[in-house]
N, CA, C and O atoms as a CHARMM CRD file, in Angstrom:
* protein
*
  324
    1    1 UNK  N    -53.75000 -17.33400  40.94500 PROA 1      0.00000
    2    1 UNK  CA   -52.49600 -17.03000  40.26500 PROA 1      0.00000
    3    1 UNK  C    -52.08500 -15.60600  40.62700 PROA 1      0.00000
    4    1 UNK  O    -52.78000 -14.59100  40.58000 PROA 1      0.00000
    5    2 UNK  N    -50.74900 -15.74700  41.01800 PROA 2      0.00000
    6    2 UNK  CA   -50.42400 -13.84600  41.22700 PROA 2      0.00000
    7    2 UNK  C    -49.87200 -12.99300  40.20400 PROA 2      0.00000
    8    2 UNK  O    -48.81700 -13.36200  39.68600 PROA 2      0.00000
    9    3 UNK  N    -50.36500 -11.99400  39.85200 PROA 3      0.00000
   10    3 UNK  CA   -50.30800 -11.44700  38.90800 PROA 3      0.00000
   11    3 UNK  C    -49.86900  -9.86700  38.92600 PROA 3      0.00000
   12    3 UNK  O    -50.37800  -9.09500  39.73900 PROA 3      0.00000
   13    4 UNK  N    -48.86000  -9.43100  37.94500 PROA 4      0.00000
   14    4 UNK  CA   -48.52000  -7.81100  38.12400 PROA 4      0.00000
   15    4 UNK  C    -49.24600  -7.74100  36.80500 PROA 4      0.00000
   16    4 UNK  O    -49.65400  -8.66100  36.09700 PROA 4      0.00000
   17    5 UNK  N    -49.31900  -6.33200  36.62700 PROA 5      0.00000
   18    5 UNK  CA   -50.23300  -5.33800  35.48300 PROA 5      0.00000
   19    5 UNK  C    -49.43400  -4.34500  35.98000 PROA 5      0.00000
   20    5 UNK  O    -49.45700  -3.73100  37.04700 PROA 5      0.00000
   21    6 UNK  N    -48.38700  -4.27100  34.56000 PROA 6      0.00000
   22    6 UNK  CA   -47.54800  -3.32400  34.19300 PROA 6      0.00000
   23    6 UNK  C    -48.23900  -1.64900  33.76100 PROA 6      0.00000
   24    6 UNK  O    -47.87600  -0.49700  34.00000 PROA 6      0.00000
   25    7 UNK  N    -49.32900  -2.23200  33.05900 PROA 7      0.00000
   26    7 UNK  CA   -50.10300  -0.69500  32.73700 PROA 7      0.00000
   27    7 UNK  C    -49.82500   0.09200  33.34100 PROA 7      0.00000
   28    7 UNK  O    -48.71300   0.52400  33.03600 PROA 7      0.00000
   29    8 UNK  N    -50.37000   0.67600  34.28700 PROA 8      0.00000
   30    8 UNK  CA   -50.18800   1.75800  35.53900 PROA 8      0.00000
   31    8 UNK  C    -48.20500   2.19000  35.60400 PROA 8      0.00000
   32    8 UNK  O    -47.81600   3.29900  35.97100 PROA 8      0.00000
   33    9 UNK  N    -47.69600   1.59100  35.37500 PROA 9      0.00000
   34    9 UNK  CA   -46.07500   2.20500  35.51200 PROA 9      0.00000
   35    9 UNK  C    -45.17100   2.13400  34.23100 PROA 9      0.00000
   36    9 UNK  O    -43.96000   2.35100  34.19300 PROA 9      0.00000
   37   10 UNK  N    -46.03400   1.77100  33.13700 PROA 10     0.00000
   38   10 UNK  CA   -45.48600   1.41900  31.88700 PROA 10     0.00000
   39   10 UNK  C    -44.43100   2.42800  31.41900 PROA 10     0.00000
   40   10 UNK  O    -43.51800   2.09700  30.66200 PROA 10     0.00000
   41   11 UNK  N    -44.64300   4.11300  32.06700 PROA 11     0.00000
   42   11 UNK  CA   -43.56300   4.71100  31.60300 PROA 11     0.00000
   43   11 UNK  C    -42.61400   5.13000  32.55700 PROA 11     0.00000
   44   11 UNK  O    -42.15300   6.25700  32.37500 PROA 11     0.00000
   45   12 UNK  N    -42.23000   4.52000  33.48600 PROA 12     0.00000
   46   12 UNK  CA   -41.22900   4.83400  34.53400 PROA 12     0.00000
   47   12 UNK  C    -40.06800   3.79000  34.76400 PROA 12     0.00000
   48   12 UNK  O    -40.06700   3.03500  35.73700 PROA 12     0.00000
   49   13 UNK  N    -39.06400   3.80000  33.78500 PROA 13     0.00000
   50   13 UNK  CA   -38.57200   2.55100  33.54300 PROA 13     0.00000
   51   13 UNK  C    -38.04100   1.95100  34.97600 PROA 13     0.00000
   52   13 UNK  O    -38.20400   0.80900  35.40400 PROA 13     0.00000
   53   14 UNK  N    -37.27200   3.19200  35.67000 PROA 14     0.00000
   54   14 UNK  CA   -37.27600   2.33100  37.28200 PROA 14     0.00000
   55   14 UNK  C    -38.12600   1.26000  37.85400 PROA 14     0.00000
   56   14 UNK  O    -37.88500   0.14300  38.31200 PROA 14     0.00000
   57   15 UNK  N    -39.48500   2.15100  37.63000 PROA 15     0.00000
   58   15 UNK  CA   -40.36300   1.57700  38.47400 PROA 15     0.00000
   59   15 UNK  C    -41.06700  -0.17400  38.25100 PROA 15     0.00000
   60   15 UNK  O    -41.82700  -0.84400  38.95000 PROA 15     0.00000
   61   16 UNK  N    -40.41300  -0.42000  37.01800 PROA 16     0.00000
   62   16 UNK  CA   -41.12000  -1.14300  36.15500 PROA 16     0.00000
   63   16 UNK  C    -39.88600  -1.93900  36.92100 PROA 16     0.00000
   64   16 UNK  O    -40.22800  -2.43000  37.99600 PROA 16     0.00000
   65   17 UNK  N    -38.47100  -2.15100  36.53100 PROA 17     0.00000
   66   17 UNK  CA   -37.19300  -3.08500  37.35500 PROA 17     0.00000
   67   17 UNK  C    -38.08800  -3.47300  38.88700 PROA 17     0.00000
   68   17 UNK  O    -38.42100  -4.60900  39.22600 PROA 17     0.00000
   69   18 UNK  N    -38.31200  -2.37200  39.55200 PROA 18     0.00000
   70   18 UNK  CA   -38.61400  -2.60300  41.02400 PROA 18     0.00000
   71   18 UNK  C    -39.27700  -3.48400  40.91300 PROA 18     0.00000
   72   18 UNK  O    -38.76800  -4.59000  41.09800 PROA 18     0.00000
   73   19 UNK  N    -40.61000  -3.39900  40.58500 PROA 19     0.00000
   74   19 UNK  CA   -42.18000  -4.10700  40.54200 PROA 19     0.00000
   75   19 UNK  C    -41.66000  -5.36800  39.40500 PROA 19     0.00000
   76   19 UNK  O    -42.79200  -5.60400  38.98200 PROA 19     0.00000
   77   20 UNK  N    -41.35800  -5.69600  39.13700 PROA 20     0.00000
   78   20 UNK  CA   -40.83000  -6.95600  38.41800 PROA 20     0.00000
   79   20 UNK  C    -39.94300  -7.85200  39.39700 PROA 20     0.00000
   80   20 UNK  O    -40.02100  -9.07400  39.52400 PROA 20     0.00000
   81   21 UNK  N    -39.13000  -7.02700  40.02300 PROA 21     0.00000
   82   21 UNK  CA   -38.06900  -7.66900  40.64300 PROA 21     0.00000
   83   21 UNK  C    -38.87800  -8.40600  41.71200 PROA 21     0.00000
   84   21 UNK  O    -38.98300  -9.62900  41.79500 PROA 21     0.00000
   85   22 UNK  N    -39.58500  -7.25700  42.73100 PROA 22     0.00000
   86   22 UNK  CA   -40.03300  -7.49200  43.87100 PROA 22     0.00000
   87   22 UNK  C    -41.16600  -8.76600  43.73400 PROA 22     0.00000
   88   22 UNK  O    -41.23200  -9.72400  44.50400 PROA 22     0.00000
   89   23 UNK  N    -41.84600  -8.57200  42.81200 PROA 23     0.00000
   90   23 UNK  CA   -42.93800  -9.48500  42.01300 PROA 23     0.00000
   91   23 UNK  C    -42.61700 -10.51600  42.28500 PROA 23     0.00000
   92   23 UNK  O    -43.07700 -11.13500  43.24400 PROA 23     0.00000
   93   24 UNK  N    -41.55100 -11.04000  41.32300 PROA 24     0.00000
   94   24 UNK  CA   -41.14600 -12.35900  41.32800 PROA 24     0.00000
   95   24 UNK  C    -40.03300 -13.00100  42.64500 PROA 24     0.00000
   96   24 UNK  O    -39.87700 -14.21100  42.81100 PROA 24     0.00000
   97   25 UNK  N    -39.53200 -12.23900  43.25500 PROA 25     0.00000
   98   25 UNK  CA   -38.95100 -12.57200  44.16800 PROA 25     0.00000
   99   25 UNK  C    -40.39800 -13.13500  45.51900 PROA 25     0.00000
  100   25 UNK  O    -40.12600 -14.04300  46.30500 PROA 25     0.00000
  101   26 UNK  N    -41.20500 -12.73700  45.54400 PROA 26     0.00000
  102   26 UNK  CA   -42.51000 -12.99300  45.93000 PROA 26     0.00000
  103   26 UNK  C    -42.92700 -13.99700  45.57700 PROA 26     0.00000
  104   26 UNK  O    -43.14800 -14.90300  46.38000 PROA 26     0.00000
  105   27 UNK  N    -43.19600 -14.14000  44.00900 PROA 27     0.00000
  106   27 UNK  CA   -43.92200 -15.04100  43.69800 PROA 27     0.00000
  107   27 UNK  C    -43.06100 -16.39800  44.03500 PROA 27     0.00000
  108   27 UNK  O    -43.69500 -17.34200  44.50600 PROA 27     0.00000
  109   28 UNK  N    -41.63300 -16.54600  43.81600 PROA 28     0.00000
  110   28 UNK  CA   -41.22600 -17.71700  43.76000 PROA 28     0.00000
  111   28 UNK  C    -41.07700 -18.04000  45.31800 PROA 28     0.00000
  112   28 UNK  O    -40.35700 -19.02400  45.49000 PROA 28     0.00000
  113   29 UNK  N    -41.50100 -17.54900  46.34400 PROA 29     0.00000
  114   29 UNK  CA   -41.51800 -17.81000  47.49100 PROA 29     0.00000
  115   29 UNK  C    -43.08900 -18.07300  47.90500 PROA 29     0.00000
  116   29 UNK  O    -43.45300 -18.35000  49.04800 PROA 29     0.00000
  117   30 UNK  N    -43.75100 -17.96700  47.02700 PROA 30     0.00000
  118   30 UNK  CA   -45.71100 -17.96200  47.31300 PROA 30     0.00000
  119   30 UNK  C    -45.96200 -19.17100  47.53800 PROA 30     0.00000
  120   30 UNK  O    -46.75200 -19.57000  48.39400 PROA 30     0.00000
  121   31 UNK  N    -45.05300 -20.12800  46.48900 PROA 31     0.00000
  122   31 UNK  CA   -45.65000 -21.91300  47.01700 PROA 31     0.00000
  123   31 UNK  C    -46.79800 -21.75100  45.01900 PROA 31     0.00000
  124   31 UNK  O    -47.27500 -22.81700  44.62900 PROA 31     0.00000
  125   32 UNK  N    -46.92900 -21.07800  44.53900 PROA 32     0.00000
  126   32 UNK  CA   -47.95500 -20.83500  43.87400 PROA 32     0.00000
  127   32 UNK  C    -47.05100 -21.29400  42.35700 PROA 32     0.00000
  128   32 UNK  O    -45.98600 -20.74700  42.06900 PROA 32     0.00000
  129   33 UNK  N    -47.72500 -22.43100  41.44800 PROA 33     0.00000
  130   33 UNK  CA   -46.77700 -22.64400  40.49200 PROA 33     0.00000
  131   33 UNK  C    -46.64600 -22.32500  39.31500 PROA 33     0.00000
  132   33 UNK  O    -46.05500 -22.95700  38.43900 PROA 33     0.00000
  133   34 UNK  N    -47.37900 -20.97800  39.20200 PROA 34     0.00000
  134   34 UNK  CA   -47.47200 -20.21900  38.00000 PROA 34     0.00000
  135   34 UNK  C    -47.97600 -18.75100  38.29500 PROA 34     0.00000
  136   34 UNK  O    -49.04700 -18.56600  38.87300 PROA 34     0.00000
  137   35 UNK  N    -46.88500 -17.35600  37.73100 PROA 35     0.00000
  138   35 UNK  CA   -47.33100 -16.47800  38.06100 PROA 35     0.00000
  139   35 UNK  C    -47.96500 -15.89200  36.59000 PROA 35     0.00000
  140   35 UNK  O    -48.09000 -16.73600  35.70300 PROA 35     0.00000
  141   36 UNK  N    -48.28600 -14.78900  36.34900 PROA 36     0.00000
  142   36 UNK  CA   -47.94200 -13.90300  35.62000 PROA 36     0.00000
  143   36 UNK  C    -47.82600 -12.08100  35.36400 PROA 36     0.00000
  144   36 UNK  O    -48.58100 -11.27300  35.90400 PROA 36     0.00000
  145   37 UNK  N    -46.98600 -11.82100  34.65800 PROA 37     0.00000
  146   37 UNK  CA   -47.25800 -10.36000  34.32600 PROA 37     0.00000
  147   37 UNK  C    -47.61300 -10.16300  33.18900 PROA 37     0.00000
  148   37 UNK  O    -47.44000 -11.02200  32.32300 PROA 37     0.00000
  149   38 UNK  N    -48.36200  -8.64100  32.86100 PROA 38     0.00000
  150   38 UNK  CA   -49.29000  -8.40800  31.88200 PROA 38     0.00000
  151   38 UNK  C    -48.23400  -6.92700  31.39600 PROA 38     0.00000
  152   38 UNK  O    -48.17500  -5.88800  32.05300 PROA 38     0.00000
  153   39 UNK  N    -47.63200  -7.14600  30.35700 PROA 39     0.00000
  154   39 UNK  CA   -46.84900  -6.23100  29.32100 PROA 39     0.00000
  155   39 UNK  C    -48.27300  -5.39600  28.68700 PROA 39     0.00000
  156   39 UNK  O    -48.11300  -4.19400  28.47600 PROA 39     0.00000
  157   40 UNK  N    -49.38600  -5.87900  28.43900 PROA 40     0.00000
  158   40 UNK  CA   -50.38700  -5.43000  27.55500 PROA 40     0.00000
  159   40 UNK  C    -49.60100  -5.98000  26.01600 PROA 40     0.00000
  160   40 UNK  O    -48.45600  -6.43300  25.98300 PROA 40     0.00000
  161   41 UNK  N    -50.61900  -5.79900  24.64000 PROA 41     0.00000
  162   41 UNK  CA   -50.06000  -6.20800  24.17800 PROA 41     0.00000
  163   41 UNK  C    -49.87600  -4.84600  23.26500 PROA 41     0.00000
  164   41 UNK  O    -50.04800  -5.45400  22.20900 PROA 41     0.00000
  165   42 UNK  N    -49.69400  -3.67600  22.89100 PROA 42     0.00000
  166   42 UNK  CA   -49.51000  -2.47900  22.45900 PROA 42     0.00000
  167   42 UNK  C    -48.19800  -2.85900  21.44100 PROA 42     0.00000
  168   42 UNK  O    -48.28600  -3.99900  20.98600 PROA 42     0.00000
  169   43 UNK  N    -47.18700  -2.21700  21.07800 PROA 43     0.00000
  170   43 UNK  CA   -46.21400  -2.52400  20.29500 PROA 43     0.00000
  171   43 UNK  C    -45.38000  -3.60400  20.40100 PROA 43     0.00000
  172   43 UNK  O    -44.84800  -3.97600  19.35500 PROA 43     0.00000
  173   44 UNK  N    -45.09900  -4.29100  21.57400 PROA 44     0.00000
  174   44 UNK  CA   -44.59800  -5.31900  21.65400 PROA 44     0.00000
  175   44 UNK  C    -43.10500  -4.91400  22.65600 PROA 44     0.00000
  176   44 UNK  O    -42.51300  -5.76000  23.32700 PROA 44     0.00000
  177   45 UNK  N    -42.64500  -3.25000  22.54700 PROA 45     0.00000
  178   45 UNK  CA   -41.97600  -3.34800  23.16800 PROA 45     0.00000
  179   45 UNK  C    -41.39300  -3.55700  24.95000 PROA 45     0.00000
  180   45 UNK  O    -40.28000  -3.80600  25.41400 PROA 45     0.00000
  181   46 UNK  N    -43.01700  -3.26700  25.72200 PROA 46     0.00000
  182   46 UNK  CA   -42.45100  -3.59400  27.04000 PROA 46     0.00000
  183   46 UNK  C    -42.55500  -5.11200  27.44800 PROA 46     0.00000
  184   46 UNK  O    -42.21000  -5.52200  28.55600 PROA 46     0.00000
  185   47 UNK  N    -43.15300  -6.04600  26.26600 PROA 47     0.00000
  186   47 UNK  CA   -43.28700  -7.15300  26.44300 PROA 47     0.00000
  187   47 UNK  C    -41.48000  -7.72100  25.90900 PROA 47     0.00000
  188   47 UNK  O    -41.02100  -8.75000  26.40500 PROA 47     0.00000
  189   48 UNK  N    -40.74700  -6.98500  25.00300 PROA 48     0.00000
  190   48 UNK  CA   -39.50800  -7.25900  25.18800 PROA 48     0.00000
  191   48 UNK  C    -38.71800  -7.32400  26.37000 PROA 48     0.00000
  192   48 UNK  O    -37.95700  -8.21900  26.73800 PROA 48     0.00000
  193   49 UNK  N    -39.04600  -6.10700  26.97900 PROA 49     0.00000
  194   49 UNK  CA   -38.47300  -5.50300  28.31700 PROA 49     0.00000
  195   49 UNK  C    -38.34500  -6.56100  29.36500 PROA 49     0.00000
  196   49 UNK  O    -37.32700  -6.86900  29.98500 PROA 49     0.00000
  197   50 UNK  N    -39.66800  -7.12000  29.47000 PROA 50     0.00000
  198   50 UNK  CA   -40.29900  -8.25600  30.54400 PROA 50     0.00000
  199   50 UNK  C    -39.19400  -9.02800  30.13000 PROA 50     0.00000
  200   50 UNK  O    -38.19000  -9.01000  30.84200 PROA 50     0.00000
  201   51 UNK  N    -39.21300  -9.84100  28.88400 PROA 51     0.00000
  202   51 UNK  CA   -38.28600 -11.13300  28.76200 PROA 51     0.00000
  203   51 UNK  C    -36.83200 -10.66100  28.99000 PROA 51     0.00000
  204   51 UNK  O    -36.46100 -11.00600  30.11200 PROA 51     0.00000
  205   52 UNK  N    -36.30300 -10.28500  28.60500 PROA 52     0.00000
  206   52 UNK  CA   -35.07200  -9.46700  28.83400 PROA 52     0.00000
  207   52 UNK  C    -34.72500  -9.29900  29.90000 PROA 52     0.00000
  208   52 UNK  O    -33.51600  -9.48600  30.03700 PROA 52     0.00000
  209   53 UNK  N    -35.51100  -8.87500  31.21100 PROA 53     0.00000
  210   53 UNK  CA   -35.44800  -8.73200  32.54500 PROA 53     0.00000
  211   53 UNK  C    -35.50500 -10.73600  33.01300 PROA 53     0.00000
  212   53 UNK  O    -34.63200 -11.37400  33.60300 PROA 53     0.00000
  213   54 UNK  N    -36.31600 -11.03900  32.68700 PROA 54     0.00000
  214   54 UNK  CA   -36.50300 -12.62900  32.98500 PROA 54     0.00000
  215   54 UNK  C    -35.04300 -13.07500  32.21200 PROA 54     0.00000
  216   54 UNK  O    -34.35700 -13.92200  32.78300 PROA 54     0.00000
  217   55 UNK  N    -34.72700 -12.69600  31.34800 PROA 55     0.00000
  218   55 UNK  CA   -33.67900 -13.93700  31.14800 PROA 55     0.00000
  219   55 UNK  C    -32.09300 -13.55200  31.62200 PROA 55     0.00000
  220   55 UNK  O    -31.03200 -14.10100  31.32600 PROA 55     0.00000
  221   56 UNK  N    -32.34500 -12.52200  32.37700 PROA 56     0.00000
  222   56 UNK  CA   -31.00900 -12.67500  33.38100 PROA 56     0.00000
  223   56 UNK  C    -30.78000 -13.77400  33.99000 PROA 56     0.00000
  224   56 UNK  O    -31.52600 -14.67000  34.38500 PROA 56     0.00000
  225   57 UNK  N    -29.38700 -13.57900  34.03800 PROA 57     0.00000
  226   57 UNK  CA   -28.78100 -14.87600  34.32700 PROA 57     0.00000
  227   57 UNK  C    -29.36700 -15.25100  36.28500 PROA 57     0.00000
  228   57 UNK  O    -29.91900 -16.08700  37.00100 PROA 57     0.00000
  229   58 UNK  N    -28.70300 -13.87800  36.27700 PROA 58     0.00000
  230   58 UNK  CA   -29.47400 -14.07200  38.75300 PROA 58     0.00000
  231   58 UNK  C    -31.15200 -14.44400  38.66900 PROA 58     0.00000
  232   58 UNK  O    -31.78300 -15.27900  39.31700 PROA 58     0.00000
  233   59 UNK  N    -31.56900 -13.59200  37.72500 PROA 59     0.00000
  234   59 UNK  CA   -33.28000 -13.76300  37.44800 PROA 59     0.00000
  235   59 UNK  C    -33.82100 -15.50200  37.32600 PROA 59     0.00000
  236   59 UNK  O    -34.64500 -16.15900  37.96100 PROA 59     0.00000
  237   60 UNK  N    -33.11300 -15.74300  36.44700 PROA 60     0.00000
  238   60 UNK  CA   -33.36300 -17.15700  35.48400 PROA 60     0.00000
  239   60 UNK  C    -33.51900 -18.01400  36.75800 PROA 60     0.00000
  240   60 UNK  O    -34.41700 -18.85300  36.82700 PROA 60     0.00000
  241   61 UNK  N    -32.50900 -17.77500  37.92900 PROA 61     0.00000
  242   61 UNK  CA   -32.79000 -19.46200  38.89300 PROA 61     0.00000
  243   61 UNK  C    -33.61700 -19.13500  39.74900 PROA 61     0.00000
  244   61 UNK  O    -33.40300 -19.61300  40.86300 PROA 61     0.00000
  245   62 UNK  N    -34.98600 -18.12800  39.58400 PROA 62     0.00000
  246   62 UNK  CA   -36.10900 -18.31100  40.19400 PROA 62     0.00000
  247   62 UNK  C    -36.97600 -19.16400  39.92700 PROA 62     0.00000
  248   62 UNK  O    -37.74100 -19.85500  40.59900 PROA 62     0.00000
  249   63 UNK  N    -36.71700 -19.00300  38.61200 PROA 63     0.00000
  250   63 UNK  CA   -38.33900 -19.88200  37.86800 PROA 63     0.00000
  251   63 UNK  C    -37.63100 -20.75300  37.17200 PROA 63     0.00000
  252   63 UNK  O    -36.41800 -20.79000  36.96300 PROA 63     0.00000
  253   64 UNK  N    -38.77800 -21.68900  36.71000 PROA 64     0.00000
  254   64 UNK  CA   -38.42100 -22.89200  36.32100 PROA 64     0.00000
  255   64 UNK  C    -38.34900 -23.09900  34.48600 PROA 64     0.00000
  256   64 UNK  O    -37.75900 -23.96600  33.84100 PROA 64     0.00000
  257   65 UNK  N    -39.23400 -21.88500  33.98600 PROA 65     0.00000
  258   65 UNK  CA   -39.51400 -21.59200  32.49400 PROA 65     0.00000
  259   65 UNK  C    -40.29700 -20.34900  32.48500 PROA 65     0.00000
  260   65 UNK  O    -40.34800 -19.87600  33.62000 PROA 65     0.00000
  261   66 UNK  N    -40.90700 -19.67300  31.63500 PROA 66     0.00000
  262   66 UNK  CA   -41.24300 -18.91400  30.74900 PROA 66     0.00000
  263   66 UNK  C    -42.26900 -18.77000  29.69500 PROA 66     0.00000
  264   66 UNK  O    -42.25100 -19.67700  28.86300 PROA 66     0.00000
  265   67 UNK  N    -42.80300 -18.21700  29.59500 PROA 67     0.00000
  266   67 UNK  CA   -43.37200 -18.37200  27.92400 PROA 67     0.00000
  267   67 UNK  C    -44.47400 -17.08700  28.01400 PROA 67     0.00000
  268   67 UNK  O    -44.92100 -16.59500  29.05000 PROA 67     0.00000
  269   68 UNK  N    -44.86000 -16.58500  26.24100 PROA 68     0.00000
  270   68 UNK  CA   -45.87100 -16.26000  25.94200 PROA 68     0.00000
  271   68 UNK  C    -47.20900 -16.64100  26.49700 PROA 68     0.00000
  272   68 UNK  O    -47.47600 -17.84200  26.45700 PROA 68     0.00000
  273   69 UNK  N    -47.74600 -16.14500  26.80800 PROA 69     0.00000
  274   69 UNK  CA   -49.26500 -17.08100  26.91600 PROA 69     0.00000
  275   69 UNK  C    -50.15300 -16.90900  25.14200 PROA 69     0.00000
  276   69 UNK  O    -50.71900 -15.95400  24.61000 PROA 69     0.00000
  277   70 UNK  N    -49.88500 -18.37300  24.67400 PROA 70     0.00000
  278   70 UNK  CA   -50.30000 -18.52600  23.11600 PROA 70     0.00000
  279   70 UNK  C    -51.76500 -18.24800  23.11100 PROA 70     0.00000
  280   70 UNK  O    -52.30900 -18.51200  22.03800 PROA 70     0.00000
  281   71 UNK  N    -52.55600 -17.76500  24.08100 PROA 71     0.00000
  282   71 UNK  CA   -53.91100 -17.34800  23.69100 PROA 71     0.00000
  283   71 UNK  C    -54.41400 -15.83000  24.05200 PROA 71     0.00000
  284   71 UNK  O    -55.39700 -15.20500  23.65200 PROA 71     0.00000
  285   72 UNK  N    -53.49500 -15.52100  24.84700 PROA 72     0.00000
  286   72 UNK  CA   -53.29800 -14.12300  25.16500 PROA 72     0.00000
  287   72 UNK  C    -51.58500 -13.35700  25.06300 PROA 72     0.00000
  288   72 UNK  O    -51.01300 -12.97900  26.08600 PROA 72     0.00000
  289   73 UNK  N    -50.97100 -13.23300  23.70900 PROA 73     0.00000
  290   73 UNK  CA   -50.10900 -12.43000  23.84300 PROA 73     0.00000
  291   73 UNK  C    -49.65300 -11.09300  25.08100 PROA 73     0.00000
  292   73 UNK  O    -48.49700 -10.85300  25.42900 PROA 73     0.00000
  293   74 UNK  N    -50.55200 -10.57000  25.44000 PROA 74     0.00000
  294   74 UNK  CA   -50.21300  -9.50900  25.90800 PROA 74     0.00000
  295   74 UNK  C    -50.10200 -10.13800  27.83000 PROA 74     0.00000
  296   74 UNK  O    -50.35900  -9.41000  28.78800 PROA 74     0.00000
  297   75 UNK  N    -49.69800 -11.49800  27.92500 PROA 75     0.00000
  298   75 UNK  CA   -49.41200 -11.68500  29.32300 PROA 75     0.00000
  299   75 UNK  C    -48.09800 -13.05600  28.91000 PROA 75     0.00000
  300   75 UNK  O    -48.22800 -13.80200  27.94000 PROA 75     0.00000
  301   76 UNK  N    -47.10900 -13.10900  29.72300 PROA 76     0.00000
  302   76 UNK  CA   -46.22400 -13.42000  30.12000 PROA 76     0.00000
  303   76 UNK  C    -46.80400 -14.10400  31.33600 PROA 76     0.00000
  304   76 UNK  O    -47.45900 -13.60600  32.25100 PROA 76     0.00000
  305   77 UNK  N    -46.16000 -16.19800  31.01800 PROA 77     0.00000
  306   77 UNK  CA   -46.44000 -16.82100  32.14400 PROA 77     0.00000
  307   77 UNK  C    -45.46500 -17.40800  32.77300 PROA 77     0.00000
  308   77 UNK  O    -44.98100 -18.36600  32.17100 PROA 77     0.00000
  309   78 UNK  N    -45.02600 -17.15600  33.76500 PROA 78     0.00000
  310   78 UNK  CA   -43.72700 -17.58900  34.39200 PROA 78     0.00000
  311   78 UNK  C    -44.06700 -19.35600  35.68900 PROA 78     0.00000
  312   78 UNK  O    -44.71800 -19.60700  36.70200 PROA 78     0.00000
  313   79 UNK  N    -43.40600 -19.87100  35.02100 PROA 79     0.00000
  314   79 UNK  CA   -43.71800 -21.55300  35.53200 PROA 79     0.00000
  315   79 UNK  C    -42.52500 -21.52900  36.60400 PROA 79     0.00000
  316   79 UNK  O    -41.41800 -21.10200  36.27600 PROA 79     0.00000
  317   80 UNK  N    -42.83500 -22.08500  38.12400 PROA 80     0.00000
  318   80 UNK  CA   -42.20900 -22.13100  38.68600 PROA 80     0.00000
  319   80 UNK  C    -41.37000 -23.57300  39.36300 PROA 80     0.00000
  320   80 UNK  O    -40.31900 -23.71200  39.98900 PROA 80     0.00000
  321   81 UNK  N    -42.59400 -24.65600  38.80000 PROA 81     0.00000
  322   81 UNK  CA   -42.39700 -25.89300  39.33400 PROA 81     0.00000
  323   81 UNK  C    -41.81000 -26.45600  37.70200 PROA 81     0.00000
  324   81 UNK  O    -41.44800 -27.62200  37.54500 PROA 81     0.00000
């Protein structure tokens, strides 16, 4: 599964657009049918950030769905098939 870990750039809000963008523009070209990124689970707010960035409208017709991961909050699983 390919995976970003936001930790390391958590306070550079640029950097965080880039590495998200580039991420998934990757991933949905990998062939691979589930990625994810890791918000951590700390206040909850860069895990807002993540969805918010995913539910753009240009964003949205990469992937196929979305979700929490219900056993690990602090990762975001993006379904591609």
């Amino acid at each position: 599964m390919l995976s970003l870990d936001l930790h390391p750039i958590f306070r550079n809000n640029r950097d965080i657009e880039l590495a998200m963008r580039s991420f998934l523009f990757a991933a949905a070209h990998s062939g691979e049918p589930v990625a994810e990124i890791i918000p951590g689970k700390g206040s909850g707010q860069l895990t807002k950030r993540v969805l918010a960035f995913l539910d753009q409208k240009h964003i949205r017709k990469l992937y196929a769905r979305r979700e929490i991961d219900p056993r690990n909050p602090g990762r975001v699983l993006i379904h591609f098939v």
